[in-house]
N, C-alpha and C positions, 0 to 999 in steps of 0.2 A: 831313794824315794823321790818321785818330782815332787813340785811343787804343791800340786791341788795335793797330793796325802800328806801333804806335813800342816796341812791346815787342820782348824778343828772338826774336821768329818774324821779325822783318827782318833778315837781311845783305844786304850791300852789292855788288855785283857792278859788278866793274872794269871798264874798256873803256880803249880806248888817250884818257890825257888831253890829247893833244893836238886832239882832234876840237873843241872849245869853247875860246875865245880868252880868255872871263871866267870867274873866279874860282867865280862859282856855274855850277854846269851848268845847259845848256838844258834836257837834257832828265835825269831823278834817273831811275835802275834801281837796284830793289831786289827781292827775294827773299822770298815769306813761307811758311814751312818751317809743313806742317801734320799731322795727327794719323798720316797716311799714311805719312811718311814725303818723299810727292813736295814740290816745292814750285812755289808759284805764282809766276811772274815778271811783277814791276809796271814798269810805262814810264809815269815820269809829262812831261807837258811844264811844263816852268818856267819860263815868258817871261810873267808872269801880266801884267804890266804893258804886253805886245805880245800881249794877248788868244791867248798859245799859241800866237802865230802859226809855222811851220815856213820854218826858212828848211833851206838848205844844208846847213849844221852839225848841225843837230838830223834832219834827215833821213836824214846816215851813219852820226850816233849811232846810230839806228833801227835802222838796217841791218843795221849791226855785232852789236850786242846780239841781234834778235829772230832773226839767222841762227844765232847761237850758242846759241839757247832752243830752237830750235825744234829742234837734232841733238842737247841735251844731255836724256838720259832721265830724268833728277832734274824736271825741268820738265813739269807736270802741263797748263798752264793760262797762257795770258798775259791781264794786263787793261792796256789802255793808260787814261791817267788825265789829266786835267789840273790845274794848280794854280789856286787862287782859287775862287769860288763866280761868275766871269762866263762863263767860256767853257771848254768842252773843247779849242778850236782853231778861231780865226777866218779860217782858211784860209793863205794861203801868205805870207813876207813877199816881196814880187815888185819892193820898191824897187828891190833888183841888178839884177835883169831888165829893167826900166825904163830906168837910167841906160847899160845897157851897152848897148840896142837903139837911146837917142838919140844915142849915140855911132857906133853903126855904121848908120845910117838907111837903110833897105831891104836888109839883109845877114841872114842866118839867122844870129847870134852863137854862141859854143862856151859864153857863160855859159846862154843858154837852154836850149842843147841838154845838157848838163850837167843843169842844175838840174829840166828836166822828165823826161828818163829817171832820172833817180835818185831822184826823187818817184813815176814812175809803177812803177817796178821793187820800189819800199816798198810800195805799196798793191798790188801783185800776188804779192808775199810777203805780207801778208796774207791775201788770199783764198783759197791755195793752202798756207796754213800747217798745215792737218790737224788738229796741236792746239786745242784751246777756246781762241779768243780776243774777249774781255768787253770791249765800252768802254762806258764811263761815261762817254754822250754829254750830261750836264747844262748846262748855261748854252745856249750860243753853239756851231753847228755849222756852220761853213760853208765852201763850198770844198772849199782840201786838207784839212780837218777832216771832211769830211765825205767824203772818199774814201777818210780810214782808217778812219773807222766803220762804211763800207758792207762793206769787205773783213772783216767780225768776223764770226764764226758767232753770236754772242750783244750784240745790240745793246740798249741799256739805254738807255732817255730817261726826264725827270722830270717834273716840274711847269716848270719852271725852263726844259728846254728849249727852244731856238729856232733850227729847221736850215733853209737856204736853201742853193743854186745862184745867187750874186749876179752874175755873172763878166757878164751883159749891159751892166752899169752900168759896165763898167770896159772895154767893146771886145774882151772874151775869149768865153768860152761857157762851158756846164759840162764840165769834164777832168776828171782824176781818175777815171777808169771811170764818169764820167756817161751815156756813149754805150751803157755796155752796163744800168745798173741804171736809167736814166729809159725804157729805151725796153722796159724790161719792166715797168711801172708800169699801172693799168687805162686803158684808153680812150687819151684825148690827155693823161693828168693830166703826162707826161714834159714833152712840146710846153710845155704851161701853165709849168710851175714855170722851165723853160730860160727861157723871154722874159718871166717876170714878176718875177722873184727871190723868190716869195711863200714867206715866212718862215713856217714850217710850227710847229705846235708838238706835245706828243709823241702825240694823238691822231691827227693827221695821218701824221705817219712811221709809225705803225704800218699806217694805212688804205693806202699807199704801196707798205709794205716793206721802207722804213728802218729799223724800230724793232721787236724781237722782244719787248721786255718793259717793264712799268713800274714803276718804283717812286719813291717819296718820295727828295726831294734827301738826307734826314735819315735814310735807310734803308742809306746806305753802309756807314757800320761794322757795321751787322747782317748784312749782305752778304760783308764780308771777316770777321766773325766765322765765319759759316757754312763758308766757303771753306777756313778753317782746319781745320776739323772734318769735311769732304768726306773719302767714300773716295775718294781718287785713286789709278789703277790703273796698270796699264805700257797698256791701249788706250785710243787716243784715242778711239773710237768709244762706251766706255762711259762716258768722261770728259764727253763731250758731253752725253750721255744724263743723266748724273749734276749737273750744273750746270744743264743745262733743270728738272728736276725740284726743285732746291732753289730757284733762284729765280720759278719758276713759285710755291711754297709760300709765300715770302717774298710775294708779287706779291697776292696770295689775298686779302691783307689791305688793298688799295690796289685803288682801280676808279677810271677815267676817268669822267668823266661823263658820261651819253651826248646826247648830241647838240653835242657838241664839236669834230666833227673838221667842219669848214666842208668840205672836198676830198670828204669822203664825201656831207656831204648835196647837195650841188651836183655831182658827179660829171656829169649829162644836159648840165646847161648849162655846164661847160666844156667839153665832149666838144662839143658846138655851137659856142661862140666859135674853137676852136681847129680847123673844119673847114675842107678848100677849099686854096685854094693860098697860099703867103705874105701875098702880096697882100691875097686875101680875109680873110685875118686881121688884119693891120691894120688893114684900113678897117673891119672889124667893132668893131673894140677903140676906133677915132679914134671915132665915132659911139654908144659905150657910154651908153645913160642908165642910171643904176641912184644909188638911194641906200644901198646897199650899201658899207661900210668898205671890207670888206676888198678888193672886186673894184675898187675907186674906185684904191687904192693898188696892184694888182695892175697896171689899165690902164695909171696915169700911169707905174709904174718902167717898163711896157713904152715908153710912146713917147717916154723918156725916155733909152732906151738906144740903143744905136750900131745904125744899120742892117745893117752888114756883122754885127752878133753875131748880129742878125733872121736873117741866110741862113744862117749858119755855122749855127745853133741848129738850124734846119729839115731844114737838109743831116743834119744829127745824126741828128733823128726817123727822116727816112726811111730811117735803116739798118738800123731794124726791128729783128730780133733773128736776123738772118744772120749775125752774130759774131760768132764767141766772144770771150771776156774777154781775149785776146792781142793778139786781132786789132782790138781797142776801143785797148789801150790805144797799137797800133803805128799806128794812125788820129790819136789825138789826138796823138800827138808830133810827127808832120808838120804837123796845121795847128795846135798851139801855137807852135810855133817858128817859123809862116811868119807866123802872126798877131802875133806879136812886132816882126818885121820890117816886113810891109808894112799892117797890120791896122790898129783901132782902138785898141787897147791902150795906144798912147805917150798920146796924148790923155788916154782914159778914167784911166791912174792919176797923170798931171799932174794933173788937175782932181779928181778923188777923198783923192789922199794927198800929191800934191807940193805944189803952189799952194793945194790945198784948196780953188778956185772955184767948186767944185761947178757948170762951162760948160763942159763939153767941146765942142769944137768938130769933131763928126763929120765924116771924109771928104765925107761924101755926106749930103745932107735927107732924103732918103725911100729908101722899100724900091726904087722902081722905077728908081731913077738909079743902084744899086750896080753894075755889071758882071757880066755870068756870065763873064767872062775872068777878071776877080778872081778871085770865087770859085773858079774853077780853079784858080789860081795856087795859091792856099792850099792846097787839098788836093793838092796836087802835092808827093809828096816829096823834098829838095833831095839826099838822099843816095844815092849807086848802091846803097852796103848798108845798108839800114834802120839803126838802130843797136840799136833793139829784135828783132832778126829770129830770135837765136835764145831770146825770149822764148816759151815754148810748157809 
């Protein structure tokens, strides 16, 4: 926290303490009371030493708190935050997930379906929360981290930052409303970042969409200075208005560099690698010469990743932008959950976070050996009523 939030413009806002089993909370909500009268409500996550990862716990804390922000009219403004100077949120901790799918091997679990509706129902309160809400996407964005930054009206990246969709490396895809904001991205740039994991930094997000402003890692506290000093109004509409316009002024003084964002100036030639059918993409990407870095490590994480993520990913694209943010997120709850069960997933985070071998040993070798019965299977929802359905 700087300085100006550890003064008395912070109270402490309760939530039932039983949600966190240790001593420090996961995730710290606090309050900063400013010149207006409104006050801005902070969510910070605290697992600084599990990279902010969200599990369970910290996602009901969320829940709980940001639904009671969002009906209380004292609350001008939410900004979600993370602790340390590495990461905002390095996506989800998915160990439970893991141990409770190798115990029920080929079964949809109640810990999945649990842990992915109440993750993806956070990130759709998000999106639909009306009020200004600011993250401070600095460090490490990835993942479920980056599902709750896309849900913000006001997304902030630094120098510092570094956002990815890694979820091919581990036998998953990208979730978290990746289905509805990759596949409004320019070109094929969605396709791309789904199968490559390519680690964005904050030039990119903004060339994307991710990323509405920039400022210096070290521009925080002038940031929460300002915010203190903001007219906040009883409309959220002028609210918004009103925080675009301060840290646009803040911003004024801070420029990216140009010719920084790699995604923009190579936009023609991914929109190329990523044409044609799966297939075609593949054998495009297996046969890449380039001494190019970044697209070098782009190829290899692709043909490194699970072929079943390869269809799932594709399957993704092609849903285009026919629907809406419900119907995204009531899409991926069926095939995260069926990809838990029958998918790549046990593998990829055995070899990723369990054994650490960094060998997964894929279902299938290549693209052309997966099944389109599989792939069915997957997207096939195991439940008669959605559990998301009356999401809307």
């Amino acid at each position: 926290m700087t300085n100006h939030l550890e003064t008395s413009h912070i109270e402490s806002s309760q939530i039932d303490p039983n949600v966190t089993s240790t001593a420090t909370p996961k995730v710290v909500f606090q309050t900063l009371a400013t010149a207006s009268g409104k006050f801005v409500g902070i969510a910070t996550l605290n697992v600084e030493k599990a990279l902010n990862a969200l599990d369970l716990d910290m996602v009901r804390a969320l829940s709980v708190q940001l639904s009671a922000w969002k009906k209380d009219s004292k609350i001008a403004c939410l900004v979600l935050d993370g602790s340390g100077e590495k990461a905002f949120c390095a996506g989800g901790d998915v160990r439970a997930l893991y141990h409770a799918s190798v115990a029920a091997k080929g079964e949809v679990t109640e810990v999945a379906k649990v842990f992915f509706e109440e993750e993806y129902r956070l990130d759709y309160l998000l999106h639909t929360f009306g009020k200004p809400v600011l993250v401070w996407g600095d460090g490490i964005v990835m993942g479920g981290g980056l599902g709750l930054m896309a849900g913000a009206s006001h997304k902030v990246v630094t120098e510092s930052s570094r956002i990815a969709m890694p979820e091919v490396t581990i036998g998953l895809y990208p979730d978290v409303g990746g289905s509805y904001f990759l596949n409004r991205m320019p070109g094929k740039m969605g396709l791309f970042l789904g199968l490559t994991a390519y680690q964005m930094n904050a030039a990119d997000a903004r060339y994307v969409g991710l990323a509405d402003h920039y400022l210096n890692r070290d521009d925080k506290e002038l940031m929460f200075d300002a915010m203190a000093t903001l007219d906040w109004s009883d409309s959220p509409a002028l609210n918004h208005q009103r925080l675009d316009g301060m840290i646009n002024e803040l911003s004024n003084r801070v420029q990216i560099p140009k010719g920084e964002s790699l995604l923009a100036e190579n936009q023609e030639l991914i929109d190329k690698l990523m044409a044609g059918s799966l297939e075609d993409i593949v054998a495009r990407m297996q046969h890449l010469d380039t001494t190019e870095k970044w697209l070098l490590k782009a190829r290899d994480t692709l043909l490194a990743g699970s072929p079943i993520s390869w269809h799932l990913v594709y399957r993704q694209a092609q849903l285009g932008t026919k629907f809406n943010l419900a119907d995204c997120f009531k899409w991926e709850l069926t095939l995260s959950t069926n990809t838990c069960a029958s998918g790549d997933f046990c593998e990829g985070v055995r070899a990723l976070l369990i054994d650490k071998d960094r060998q997964p040993k894929w279902q299938f070798a290549d693209v052309k050996s997966v099944p389109d019965a599989l792939v069915e299977q997957l997207l096939t929802s195991p439940w008669e009523e959605h559990p998301l359905h009356t999401l809307a």
